[in-house]
C-alpha positions in Angstrom: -16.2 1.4 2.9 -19.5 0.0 4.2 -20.0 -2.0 0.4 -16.8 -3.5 0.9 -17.5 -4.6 4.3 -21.1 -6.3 3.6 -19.0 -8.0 0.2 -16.6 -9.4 2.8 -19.8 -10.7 4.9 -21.3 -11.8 1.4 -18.2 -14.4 0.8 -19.0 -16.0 4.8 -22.8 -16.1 3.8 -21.8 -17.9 0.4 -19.1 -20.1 2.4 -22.0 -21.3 4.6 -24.3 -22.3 2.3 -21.5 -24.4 0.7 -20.8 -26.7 3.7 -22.2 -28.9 6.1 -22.7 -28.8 9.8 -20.1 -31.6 10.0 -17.7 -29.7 7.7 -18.1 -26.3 9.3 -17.2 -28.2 12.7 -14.2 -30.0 12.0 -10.6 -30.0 12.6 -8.8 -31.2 9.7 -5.6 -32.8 12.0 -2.7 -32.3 11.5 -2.5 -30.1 9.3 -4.7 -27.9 10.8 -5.6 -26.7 15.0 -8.9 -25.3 14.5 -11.9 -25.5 12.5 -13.5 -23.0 9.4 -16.4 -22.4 12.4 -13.6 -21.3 14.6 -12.0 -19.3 12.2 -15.2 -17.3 11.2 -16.5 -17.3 14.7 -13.0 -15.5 15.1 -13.6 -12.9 12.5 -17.3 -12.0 13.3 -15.9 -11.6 17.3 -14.4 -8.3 15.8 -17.4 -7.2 14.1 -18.9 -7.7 17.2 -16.0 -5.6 19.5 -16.5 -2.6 17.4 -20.6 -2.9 17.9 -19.7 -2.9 21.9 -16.8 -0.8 21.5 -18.8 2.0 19.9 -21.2 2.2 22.5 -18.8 2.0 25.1 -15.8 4.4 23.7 -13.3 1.7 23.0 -12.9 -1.2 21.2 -11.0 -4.1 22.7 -10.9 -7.2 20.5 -9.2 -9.4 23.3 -13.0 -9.7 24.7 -14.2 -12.5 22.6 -16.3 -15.6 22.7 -14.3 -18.1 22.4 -16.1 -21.7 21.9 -19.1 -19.6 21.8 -22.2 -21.0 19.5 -21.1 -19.5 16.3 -18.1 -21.6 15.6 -20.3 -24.6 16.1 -24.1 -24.0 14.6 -24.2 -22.4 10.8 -27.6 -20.8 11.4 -26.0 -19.3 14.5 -23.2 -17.9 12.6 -25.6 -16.5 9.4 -27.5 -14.7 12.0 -24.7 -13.1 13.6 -23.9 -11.9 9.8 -27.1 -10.2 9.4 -27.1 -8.4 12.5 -23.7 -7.4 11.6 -24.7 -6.2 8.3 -27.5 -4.4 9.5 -25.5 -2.3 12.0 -23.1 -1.2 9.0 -25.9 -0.1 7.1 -26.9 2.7 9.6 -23.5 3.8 10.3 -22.9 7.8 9.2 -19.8 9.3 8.6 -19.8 11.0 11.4 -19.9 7.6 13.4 -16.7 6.1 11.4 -14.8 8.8 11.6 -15.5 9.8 15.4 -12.4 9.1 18.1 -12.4 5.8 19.1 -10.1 4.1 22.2 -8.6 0.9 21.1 -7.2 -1.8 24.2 -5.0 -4.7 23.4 -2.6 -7.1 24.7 0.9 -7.2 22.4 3.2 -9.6 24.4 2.9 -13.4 24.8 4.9 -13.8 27.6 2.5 -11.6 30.2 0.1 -9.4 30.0 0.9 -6.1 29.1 -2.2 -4.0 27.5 -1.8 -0.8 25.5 -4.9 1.4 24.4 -4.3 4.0 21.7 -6.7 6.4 19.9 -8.5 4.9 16.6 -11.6 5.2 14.5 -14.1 2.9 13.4 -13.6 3.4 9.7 -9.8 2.4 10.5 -10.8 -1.1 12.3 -13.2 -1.4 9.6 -10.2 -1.7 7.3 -8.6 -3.9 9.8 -11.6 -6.1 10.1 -11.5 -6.5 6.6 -7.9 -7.7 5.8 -8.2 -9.8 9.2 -11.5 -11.6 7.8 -9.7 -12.2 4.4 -7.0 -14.0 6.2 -9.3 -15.9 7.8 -11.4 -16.8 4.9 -7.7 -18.0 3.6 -7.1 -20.3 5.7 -10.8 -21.7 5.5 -10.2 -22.3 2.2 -7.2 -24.5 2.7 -9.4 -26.0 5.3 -11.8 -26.7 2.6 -9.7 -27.9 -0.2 -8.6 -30.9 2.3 -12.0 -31.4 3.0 -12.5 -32.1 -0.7 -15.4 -28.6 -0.5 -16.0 -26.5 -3.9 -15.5 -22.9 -2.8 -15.3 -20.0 -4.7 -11.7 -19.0 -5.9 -11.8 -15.3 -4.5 -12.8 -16.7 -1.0 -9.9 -15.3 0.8 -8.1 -13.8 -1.4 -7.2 -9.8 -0.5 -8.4 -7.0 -2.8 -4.5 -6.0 -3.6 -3.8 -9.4 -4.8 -7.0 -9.5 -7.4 -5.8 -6.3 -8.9 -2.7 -7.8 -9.5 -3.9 -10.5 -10.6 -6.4 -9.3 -13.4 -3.5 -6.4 -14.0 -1.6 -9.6 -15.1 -4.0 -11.0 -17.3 -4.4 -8.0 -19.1 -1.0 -8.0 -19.8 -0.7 -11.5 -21.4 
């Protein structure tokens, strides 16, 4: 659980290193509304809900900070990483699988919040599948900024077993 999670981390560190501070910043209009800084800054936000929401008792990912540093300064956003990855690597069992609350909003059209009993190991697997869809749509971000990224940036774990399960198969 915790190797997969610093792997995930790994593929933002090696994303960063890959592009500018121009690159990282822009919005590639129109075909796209926000910018790979945004989208990372986006996914770290929930790294950094569960590191509140474990001190406090609940997790609520709508808390974010939005425009915040991250999105627009790589160094910011590789430091965030490492703290992030640090504060996995002391996490016990005991810590992922104690009883966690979870708040959200679920409706566009007002505010309506629901809170619901979780763990930290589960929004770890959430945190993971929602950074790999964000590293997704960096990539397509990247490939019409004309940026070399790795193939495997964004794609989900199910979708590599399938596709080496296919090329054995051949």
């Amino acid at each position: 659980m915790i190797n997969s999670q610093i792997q995930i981390l790994a593929q933002a560190e090696s994303y960063l290193l890959s592009v500018t501070p121009e690159q990282y910043q822009e919005i590639k209009s129109p075909q796209f509304i926000s910018s790979s800084g945004q989208h990372l800054r986006h996914v770290l936000d929930h790294y950094v809900a569960m590191i509140r929401g474990l001190k406090v008792g609940c997790i609520d990912y709508d808390k974010r900070s939005r425009g915040g540093y991250v999105e627009s300064d790589i160094e910011a956003a590789r430091n965030l990483i490492l703290e992030i990855k640090s504060w996995l690597l002391v996490l016990t069992d005991q810590l992922l699988t104690k009883p966690l609350m979870l708040s959200t909003e679920v409706c566009i059209e007002e505010k309506r919040v629901i809170t619901m009993t979780t763990s930290l190991a589960r929004e770890l697997v959430f945190a993971s599948s929602h950074a790999i869809h964000h590293f997704a749509m960096m990539a397509q971000i990247s490939k019409a900024q004309n940026i070399a990224i790795p193939d495997n940036f964004g794609l989900a774990p199910a979708t590599a077993t399938f596709m080496r399960e296919q090329s054995c198969a051949r």
